[in-house]
C-alpha positions as CSV (number, residue, x, y, z in Angstrom):
1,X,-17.4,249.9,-10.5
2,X,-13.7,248.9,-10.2
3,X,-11.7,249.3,-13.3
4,X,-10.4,246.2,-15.6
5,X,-8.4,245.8,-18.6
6,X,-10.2,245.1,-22.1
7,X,-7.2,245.5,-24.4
8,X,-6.3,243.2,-26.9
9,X,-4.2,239.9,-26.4
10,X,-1.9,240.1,-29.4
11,X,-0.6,243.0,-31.4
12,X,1.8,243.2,-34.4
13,X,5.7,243.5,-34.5
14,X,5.7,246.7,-35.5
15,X,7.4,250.1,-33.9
16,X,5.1,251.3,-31.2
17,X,3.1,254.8,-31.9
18,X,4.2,257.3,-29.6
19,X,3.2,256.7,-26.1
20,X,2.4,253.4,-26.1
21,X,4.9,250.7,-24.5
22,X,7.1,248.9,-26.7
23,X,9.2,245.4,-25.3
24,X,11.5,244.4,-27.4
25,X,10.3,245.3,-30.8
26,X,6.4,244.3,-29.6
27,X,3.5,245.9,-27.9
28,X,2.9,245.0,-24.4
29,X,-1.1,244.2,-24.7
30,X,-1.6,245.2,-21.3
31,X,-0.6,248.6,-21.8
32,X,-3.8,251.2,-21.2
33,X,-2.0,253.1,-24.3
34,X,-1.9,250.0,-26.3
35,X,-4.7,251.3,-29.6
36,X,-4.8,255.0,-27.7
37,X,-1.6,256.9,-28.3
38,X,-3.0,260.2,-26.7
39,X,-2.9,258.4,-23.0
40,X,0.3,259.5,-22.4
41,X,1.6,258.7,-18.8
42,X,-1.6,256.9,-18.1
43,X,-1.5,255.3,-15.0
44,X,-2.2,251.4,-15.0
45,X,-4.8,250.2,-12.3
46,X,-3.1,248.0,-10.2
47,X,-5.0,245.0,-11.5
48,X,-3.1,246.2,-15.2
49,X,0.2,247.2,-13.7
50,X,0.4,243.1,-12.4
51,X,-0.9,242.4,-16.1
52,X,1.5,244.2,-17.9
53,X,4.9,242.6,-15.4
54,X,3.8,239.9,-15.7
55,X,3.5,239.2,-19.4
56,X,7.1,241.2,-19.8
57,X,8.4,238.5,-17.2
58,X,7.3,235.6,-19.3
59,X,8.3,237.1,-22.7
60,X,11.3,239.0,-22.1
61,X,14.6,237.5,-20.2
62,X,15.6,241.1,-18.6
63,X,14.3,244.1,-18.0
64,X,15.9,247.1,-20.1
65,X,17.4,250.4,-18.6
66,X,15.1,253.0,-17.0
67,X,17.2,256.1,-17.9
68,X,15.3,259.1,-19.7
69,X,16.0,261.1,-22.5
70,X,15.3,263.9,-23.9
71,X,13.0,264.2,-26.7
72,X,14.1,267.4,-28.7
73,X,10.4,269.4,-27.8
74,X,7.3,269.7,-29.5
75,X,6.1,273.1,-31.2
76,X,9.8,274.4,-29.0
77,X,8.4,272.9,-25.5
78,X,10.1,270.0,-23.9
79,X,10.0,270.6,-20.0
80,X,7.6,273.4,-17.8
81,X,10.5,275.6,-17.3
82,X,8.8,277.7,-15.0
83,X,7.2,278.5,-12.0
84,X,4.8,275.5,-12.7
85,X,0.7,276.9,-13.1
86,X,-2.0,274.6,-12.5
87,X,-5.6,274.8,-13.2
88,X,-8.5,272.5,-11.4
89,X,-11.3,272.5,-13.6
90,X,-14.3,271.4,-12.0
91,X,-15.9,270.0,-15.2
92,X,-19.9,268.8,-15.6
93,X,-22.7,270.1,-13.0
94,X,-22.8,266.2,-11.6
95,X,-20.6,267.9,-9.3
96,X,-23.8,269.5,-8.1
97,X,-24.3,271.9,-5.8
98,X,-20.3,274.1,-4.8
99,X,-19.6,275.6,-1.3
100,X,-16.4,276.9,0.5
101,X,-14.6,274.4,3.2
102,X,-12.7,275.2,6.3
103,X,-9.7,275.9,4.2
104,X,-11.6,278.3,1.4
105,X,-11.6,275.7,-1.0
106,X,-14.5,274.8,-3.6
107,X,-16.2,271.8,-2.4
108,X,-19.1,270.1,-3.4
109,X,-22.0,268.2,-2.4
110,X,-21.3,265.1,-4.7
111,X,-17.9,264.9,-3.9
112,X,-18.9,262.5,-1.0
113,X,-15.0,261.8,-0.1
114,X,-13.7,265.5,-0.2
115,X,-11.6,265.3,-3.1
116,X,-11.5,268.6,-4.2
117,X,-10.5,269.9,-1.6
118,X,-7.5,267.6,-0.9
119,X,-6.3,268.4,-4.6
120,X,-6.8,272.1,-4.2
121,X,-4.3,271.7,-0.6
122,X,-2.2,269.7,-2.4
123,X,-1.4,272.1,-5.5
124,X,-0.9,275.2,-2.7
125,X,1.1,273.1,-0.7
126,X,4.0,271.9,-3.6
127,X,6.9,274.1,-2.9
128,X,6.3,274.8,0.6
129,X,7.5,273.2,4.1
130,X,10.9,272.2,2.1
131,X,9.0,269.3,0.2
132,X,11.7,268.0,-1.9
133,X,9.4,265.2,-3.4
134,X,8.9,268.1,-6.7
135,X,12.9,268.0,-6.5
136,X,13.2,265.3,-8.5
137,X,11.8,267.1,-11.2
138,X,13.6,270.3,-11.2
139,X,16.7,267.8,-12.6
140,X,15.0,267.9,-16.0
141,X,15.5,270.1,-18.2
142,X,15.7,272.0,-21.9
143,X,16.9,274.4,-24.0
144,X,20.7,275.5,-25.1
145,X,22.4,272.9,-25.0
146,X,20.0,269.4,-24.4
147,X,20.5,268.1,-27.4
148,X,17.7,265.4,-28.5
149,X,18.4,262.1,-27.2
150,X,20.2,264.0,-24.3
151,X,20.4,262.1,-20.9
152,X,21.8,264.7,-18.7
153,X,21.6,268.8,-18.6
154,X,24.2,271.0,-20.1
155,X,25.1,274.1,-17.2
156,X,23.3,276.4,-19.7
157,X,19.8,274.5,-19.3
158,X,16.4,275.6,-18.1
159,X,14.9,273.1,-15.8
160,X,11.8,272.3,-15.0
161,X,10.7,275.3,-12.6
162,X,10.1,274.4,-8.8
163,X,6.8,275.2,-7.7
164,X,7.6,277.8,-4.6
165,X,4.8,279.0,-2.5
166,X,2.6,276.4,-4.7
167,X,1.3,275.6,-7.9
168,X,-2.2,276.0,-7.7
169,X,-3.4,278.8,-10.5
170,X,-6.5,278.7,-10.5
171,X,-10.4,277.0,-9.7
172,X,-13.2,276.4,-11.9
173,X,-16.8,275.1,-11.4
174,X,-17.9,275.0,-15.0
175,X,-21.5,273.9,-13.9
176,X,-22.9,275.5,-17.6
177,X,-23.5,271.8,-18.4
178,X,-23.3,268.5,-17.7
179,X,-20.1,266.3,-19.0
180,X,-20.5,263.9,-20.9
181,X,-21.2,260.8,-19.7
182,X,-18.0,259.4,-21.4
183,X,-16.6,262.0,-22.7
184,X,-14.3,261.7,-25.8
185,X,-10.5,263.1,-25.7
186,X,-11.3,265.5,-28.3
187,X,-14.3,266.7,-25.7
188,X,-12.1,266.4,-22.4
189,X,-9.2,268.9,-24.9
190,X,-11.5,271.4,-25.7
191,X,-12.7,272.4,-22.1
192,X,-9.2,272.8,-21.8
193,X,-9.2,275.1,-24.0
194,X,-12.4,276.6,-22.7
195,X,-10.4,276.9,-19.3
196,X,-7.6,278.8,-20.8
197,X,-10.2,281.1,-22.1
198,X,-11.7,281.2,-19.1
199,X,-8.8,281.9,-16.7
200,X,-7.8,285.2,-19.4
201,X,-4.8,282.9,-20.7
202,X,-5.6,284.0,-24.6
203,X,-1.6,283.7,-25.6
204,X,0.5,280.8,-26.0
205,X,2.9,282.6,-23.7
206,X,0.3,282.8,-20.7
207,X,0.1,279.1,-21.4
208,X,3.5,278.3,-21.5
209,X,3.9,276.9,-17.8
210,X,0.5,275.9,-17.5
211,X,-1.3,272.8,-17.2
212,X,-5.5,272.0,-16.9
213,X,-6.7,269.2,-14.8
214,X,-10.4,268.6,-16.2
215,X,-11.8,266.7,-13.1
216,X,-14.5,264.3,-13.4
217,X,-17.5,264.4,-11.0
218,X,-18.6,261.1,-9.3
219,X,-20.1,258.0,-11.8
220,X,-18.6,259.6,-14.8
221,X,-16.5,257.3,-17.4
222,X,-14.2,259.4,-19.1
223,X,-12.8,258.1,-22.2
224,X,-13.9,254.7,-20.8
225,X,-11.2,254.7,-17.9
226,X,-13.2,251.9,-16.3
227,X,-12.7,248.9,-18.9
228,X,-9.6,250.5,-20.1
229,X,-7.4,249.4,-17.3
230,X,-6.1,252.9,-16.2
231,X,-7.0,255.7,-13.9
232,X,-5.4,259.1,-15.9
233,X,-3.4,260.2,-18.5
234,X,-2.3,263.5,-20.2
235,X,-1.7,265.2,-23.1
236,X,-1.9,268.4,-25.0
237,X,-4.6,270.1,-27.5
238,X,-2.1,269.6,-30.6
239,X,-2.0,265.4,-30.7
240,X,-5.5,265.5,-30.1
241,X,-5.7,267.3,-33.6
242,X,-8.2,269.7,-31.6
243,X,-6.9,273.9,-32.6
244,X,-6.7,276.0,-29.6
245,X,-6.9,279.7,-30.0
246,X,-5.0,280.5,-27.1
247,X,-1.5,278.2,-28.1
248,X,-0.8,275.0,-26.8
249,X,-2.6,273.8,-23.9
250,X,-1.3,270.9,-21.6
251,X,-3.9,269.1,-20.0
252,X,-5.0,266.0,-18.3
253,X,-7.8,263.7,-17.9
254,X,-8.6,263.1,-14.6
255,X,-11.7,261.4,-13.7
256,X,-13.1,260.8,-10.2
257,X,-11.2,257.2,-9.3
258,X,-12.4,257.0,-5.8
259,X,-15.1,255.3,-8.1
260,X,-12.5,252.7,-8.7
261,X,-11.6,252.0,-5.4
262,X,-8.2,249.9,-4.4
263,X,-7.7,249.4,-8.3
264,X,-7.1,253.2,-8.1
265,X,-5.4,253.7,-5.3
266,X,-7.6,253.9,-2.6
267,X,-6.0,253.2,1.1
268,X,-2.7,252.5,-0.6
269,X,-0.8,253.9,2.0
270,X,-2.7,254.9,5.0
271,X,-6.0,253.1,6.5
272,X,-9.3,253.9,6.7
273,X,-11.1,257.0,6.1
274,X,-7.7,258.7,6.2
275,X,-6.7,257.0,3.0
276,X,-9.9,257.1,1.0
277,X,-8.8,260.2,-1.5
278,X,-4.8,258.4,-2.0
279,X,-5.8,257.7,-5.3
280,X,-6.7,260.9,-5.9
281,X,-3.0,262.5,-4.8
282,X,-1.1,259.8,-6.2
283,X,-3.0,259.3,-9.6
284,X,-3.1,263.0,-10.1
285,X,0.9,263.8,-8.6
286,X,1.7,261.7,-11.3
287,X,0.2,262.9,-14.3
288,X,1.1,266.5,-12.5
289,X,5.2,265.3,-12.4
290,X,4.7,264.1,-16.3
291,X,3.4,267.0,-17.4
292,X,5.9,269.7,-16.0
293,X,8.9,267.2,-17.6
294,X,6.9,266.6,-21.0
295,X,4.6,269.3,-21.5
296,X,3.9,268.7,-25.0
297,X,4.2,264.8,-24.9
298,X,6.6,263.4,-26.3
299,X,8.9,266.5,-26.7
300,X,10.2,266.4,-22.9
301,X,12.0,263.2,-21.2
302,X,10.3,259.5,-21.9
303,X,12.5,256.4,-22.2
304,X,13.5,256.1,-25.6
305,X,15.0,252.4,-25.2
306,X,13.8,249.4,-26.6
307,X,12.9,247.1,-23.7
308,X,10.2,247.3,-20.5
309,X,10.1,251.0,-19.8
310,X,10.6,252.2,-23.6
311,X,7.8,254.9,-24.4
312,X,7.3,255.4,-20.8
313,X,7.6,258.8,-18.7
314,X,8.9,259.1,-15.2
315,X,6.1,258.3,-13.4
316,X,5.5,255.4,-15.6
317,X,8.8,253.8,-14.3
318,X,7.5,254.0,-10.6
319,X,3.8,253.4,-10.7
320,X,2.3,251.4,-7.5
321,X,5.7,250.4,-5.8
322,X,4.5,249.3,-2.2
323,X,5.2,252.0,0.8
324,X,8.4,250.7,2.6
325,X,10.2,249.1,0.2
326,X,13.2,251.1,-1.8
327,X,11.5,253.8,-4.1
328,X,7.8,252.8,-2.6
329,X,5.0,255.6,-2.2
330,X,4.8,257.8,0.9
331,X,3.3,260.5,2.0
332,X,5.1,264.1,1.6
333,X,4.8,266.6,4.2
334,X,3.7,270.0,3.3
335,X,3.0,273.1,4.8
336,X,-1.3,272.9,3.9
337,X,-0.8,268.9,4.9
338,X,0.2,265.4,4.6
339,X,-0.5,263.8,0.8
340,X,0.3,260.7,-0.9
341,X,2.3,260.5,-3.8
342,X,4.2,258.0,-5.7
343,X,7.7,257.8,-6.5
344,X,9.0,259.3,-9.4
345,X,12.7,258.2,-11.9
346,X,15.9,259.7,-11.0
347,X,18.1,260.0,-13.8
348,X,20.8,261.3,-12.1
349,X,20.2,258.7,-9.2
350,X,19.3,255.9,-11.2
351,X,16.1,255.1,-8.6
352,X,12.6,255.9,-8.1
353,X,13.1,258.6,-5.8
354,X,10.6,260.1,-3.6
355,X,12.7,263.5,-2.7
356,X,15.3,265.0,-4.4
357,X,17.5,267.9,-3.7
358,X,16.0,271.2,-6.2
359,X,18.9,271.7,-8.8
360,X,18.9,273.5,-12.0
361,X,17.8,277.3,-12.6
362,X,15.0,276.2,-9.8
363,X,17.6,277.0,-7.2
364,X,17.9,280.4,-8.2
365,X,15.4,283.3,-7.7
366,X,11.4,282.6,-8.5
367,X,9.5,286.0,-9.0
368,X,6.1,285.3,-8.2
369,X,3.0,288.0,-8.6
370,X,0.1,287.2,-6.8
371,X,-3.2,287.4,-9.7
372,X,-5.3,290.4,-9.0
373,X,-9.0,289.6,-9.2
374,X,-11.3,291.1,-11.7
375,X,-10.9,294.5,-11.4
376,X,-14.3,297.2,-12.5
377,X,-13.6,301.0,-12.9
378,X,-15.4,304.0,-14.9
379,X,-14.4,306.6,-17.2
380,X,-13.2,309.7,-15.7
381,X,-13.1,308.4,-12.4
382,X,-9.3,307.7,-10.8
383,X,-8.5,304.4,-10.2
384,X,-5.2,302.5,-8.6
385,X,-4.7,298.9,-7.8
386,X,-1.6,298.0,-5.9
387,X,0.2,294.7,-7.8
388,X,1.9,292.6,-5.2
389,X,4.7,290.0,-6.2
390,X,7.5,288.3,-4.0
391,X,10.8,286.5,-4.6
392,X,11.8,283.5,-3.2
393,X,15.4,284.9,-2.7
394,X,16.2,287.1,-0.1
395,X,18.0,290.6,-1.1
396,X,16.3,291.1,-4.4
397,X,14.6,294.4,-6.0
398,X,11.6,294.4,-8.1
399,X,11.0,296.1,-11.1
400,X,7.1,296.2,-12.5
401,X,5.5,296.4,-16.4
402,X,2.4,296.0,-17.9
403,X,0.7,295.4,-21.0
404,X,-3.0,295.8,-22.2
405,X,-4.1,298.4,-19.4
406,X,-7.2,300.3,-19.6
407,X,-6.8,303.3,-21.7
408,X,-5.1,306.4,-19.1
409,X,-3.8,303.6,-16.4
410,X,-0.3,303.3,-15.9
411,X,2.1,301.3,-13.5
412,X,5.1,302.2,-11.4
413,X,8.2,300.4,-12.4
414,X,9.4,300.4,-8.3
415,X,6.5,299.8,-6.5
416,X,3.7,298.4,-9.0
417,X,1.5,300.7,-8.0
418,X,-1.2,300.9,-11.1
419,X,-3.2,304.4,-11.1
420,X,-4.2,307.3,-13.4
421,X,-7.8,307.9,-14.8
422,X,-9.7,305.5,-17.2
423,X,-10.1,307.6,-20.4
424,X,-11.6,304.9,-23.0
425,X,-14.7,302.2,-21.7
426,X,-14.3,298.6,-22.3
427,X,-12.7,294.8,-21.7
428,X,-9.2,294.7,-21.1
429,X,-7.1,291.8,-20.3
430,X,-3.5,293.5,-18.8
431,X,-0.5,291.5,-18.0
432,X,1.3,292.8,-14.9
433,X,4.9,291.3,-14.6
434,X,7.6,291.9,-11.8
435,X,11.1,291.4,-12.6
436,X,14.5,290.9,-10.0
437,X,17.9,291.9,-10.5
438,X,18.7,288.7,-11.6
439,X,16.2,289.1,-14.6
440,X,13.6,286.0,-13.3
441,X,10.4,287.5,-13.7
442,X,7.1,286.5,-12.9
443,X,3.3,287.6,-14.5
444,X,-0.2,287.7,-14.1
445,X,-3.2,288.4,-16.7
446,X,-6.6,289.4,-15.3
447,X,-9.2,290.9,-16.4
448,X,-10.4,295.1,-15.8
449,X,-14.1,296.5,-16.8
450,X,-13.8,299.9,-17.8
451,X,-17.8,301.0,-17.9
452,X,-18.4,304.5,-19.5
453,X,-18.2,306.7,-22.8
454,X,-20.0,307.6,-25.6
455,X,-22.9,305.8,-26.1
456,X,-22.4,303.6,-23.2
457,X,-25.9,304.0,-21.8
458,X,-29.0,302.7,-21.6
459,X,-31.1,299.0,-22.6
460,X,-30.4,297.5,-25.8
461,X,-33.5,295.2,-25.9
462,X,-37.2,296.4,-27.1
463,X,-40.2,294.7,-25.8
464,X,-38.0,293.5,-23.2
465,X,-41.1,292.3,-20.9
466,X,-42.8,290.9,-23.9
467,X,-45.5,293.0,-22.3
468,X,-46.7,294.3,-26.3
469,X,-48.3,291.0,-26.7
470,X,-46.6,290.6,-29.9
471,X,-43.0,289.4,-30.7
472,X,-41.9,292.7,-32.3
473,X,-39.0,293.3,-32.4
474,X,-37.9,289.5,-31.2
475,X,-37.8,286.9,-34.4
476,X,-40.1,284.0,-32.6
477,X,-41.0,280.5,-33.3
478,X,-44.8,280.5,-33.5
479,X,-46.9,280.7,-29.9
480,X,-43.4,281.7,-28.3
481,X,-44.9,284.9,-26.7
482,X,-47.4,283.8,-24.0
483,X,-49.8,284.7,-21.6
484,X,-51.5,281.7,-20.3
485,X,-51.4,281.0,-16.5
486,X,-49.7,277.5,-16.9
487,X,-46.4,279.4,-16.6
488,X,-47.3,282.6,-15.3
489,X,-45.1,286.1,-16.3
490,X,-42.5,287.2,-13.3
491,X,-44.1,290.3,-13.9
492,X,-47.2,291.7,-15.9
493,X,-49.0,289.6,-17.9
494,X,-46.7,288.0,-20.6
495,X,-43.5,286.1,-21.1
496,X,-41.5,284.1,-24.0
497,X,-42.2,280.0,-23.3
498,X,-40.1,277.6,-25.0
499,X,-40.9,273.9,-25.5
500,X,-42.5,272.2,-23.1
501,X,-44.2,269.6,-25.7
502,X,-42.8,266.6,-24.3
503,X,-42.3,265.9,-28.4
504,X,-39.1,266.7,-30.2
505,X,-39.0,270.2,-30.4
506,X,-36.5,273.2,-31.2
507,X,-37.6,276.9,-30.6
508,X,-36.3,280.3,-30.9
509,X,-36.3,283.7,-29.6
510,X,-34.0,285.8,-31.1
511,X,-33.4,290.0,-31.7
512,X,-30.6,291.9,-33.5
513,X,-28.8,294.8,-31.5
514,X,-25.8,297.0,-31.6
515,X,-23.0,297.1,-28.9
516,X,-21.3,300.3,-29.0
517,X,-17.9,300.8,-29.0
518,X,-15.6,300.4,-25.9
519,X,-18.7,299.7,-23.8
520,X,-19.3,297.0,-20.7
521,X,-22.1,294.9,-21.9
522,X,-24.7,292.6,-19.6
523,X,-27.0,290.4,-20.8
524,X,-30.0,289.6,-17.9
525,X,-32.8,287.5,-18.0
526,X,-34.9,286.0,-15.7
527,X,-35.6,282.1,-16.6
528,X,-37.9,279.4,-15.3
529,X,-36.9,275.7,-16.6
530,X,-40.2,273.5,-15.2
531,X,-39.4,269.5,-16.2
532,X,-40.7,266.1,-16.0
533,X,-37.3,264.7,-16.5
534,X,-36.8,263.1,-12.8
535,X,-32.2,262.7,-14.0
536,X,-30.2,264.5,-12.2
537,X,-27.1,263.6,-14.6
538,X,-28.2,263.8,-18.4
539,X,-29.1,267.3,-19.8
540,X,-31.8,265.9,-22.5
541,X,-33.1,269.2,-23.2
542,X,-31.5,272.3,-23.5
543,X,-31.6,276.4,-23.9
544,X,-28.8,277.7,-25.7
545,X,-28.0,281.5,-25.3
546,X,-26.1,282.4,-27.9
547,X,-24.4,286.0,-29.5
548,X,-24.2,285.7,-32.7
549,X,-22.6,282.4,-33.6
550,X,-20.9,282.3,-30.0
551,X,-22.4,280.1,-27.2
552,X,-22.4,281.5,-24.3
553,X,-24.4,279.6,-21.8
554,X,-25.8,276.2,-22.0
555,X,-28.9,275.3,-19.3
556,X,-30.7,272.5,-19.0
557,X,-33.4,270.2,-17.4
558,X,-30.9,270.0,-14.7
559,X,-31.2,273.5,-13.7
560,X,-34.7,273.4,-12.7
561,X,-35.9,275.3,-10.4
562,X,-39.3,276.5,-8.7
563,X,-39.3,279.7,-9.3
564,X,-37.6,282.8,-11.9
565,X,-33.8,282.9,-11.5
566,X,-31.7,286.2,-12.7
567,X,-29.0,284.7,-15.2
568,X,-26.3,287.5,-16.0
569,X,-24.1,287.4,-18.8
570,X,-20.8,289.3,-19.5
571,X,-20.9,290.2,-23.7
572,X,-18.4,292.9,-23.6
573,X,-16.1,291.2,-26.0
574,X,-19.1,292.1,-28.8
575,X,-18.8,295.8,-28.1
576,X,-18.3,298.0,-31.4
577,X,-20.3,294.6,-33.0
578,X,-24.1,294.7,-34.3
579,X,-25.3,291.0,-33.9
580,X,-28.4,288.7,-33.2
581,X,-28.9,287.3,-29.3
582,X,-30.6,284.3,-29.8
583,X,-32.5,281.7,-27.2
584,X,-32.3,278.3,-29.1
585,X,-34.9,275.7,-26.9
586,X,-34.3,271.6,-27.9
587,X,-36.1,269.2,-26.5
588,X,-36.3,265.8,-27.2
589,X,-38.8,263.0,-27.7
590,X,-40.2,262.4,-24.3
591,X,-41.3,264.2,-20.6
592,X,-41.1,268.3,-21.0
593,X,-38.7,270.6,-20.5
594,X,-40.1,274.1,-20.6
595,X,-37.8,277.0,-20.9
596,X,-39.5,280.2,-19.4
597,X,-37.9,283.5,-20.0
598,X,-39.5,287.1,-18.8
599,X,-37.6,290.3,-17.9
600,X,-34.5,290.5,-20.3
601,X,-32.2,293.6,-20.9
602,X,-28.9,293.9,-22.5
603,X,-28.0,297.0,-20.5
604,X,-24.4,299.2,-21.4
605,X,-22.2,301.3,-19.3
């Protein structure tokens, strides 16, 4: 379906919300941010971006200034002053079914175009091969010395960090559900906040230089991109009046516009099959470049004048300009490949500029350390782990810290070298962080299983099997326990069978247990799902595993499957915590969804 505009005709001379476009006192009514402040940087199908110039050309008689200013920060944020950290979060299981491509990225098998995998080469390419096109950001800044309304950086300023060796953070497949067919803001804000939380970035400081793109899967509308006349936009958590516990989380929307075609971007610079994913790299370099020079929109740099551009960021001001003509698209060279991108303003060159020399702090020293993996260890046995960072100036000597280690760990200041013997079992989430002469510094939070201690033995669950032939000690709904051979047992006789009525339905299976203290905690299960739902996009019924009042997996009739399938789930964050696991079935009013559970154990260590 190709993307349109549905907005309103006429709008009221009033002063524009923030993010929305204001000419000359009015609303441009062409504007995807026209009635939907949070769409902040959102970029215009081409269809809307001729729209919107043309309605300014028949009720303005000039164009206004382009220059940005700065908009004295939001919650103390204005730019990314950092090395810039971005997160791809593969939201919804439409995406279907994930592999690894030729380069080790995450691709999958509904991504028909390979558009994962071109973002995910894009984000480790920034800052490598010399690409200058994230130059032009790097003039931006904030800080001592920007005062609001500022148009220019003082000599004391942080800019906006240059991304060397790449941006790309991290990759998520959050298949635990599907996404919402449209999903709402509010829904698109909290899996950002879900990704934080997934990615071990629990403090606003992790979060500081970070930003979440929450990526559509193929023939999803989110927030109604298709009749809204745009193809992305960001924002952050706050002016979405959704609370994140982990500080303020920049994030954008970023559904799957190949859908959209030309209107998007598609084949916008090169031909054929070579240009099917431009939209992807241009759409998404944009709301990237908006984001890292107004984090917290609209805190950071936005035209504060009152003619064309006013409310605009600096993407905004360069949206869709034709390759080959001054300040048009292009692609940019980098060391993982070629990608189109857009233009983006130049304050200090008064153009849309597609490469820029690196000024600012960003030409100084970047300390980067590389994230360790999730690390596992026991108590009383020694462990080391050797934390590796680099500098991208030459000459420079490294000094290491870390917080939150396991109990009896410690790390060498001069060679980062973490050892020593685990002396206390749990779920630690360290911060490593390597620092030059010049005082940049760098860090990385993972996350370290410490299995052992007192108490940390054995299976938590009784009747785990179900083989008693009675609930006892689960809390059931009534016929929960089964042993008929509709749905046989994986093993023995007997097994817990949820739903499966084909009639609205919610069932439970639940029993209370206590975590000891400091312990690693699994929760396993074996589950069946057997439907007659034929969808492979709509989760109508569901299976909620829950501890205590906290999700922590959501399955569905889209993960059928033939046979019994191990699910494993981390609950080490309960230890020291008695609470009630609970197996919540819902189905709805039509065609069975059974939920089939055998085998369970919440085993310690």
């Amino acid at each position: 379906m190709v993307a349109g505009s549905a907005v309103a005709l006429t709008s009221p001379a009033l002063a524009a919300p923030p993010g929305q476009q204001r000419v000359t006192g009015r609303y441009n009514p062409y504007a995807p941010a026209h009635g939907h402040p949070y769409r902040h940087g959102a970029v215009p199908t081409q269809e809307t971006n001729t729209k919107m110039k043309a309605w300014q050309h028949a009720n303005l008689a000039a164009t206004g200034p382009k220059t940005l200013s700065y908009g004295g920060g939001v919650d103390g944020i204005g730019v990314t002053s950092g090395k810039p950290e971005v997160y791809l979060v593969f939201w919804g299981s439409q995406w279907g079914t994930s592999s690894t491509d030729g380069n080790g990225n995450l691709a999958f098998s509904t991504d028909t175009v390979g558009g994962a995998g071109k973002l995910q080469q894009m984000f480790k390419g920034l800052g490598t091969g010399g690409e200058l096109w994230s130059g032009v950001m790097t003039q931006y800044c904030e800080g001592i010395g920007v005062a609001t309304g500022a148009t220019s950086c003082a000599a004391s300023a942080n800019h906006v960090g240059y991304p060397t060796g790449g941006a790309l953070a991290g990759v998520w497949y959050d298949n635990a559900s599907a996404e919402p067919t449209a999903a709402s803001p509010a829904q698109i804000a909290s899996e950002a906040i879900r990704a934080s939380g997934h990615f071990a970035n629990t403090t606003a400081a992790s979060n500081r230089n970070a930003q979440y793109v929450i990526l559509s899967p193929q023939g999803l509308n989110p927030d109604h991109y298709r009749t809204g006349g745009f193809c992305a936009w960001h924002d952050w958590n706050g002016d979405l009046g959704v609370a994140s516990p982990n500080g303020d989380i920049a994030f954008t929307n970023m559904p799957y516009v190949m859908d959209a075609g030309a209107s998007c971007g598609a084949n916008f610079i090169n031909g054929g099959t070579a240009g099917a994913t431009d939209g992807y790299t241009i759409v998404e370099g944009h709301e990237y470049s908006e984001t890292i020079t107004d984090q917290n929109p609209a805190g950071g740099w936005t035209n504060h004048g009152t003619g064309t551009f006013a409310g605009q960021e600096n993407a905004d001001e360069c949206a869709w300009i034709a390759p080959g003509v001054a300040g048009g698209a292009g692609n940019v060279s980098m060391v993982t490949g070629s990608f189109a991108e857009q233009s983006t303003w130049s304050n200090d060159t008064n153009d849309c500029a597609l490469s820029h020399q690196i000024v600012g702090g960003s030409t100084g020293n970047t300390v980067t350390v590389t994230k360790p993996g999730t690390q596992h260890g026991a108590v009383g046995t020694a462990k080391t782990l050797q934390v590796h960072a680099s500098d991208s100036a030459a000459g420079q000597t490294l000094t290491y810290s870390a917080t939150g280690l396991p109990v009896g760990l410690t790390i060498s200041s001069s060679t980062g070298l973490v050892s020593g013997t685990p002396t206390t079992g749990g779920y630690f989430h360290p911060t490593v962080t390597a620092t030059d002469t010049t005082g940049a510094h760098g860090s990385a939070t993972f996350t370290w299983l410490i299995s052992g201690g007192a108490g940390c033995t054995g299976q938590l669950l009784g009747n785990a099997g179900f083989e008693t032939g009675t609930p006892d000690p689960w809390t059931t709904s009534a016929g929960v326990i089964d042993n008929s051979s509709t749905e046989p047992a994986r093993t023995g006789t007997w097994k817990a069978w949820l739903d499966g009525r084909g009639v609205p339905t919610t069932e439970t299976l639940s029993q209370r247990v206590t975590i000891h203290s400091h312990c690693v905690a699994t929760l396993k299960f074996y589950l069946h799902i057997d439907t007659a739902e034929s969808t492979t996009t709509s989760a109508f019924d569901t299976l909620k595993v829950k501890a205590g009042t906290t999700v922590l997996k959501t399955y569905s009739n889209l993960n059928r499957n033939t046979g019994y399938a191990l699910r494993s789930l981390d609950v080490s964050k309960f230890a020291g915590q008695t609470l009630t696991v609970t197996f919540t079935g819902t189905e709805d009013s039509s065609l069975q969804t059974s939920f089939v559970i055998d085998d369970t154990a919440l085993t310690v260590s």
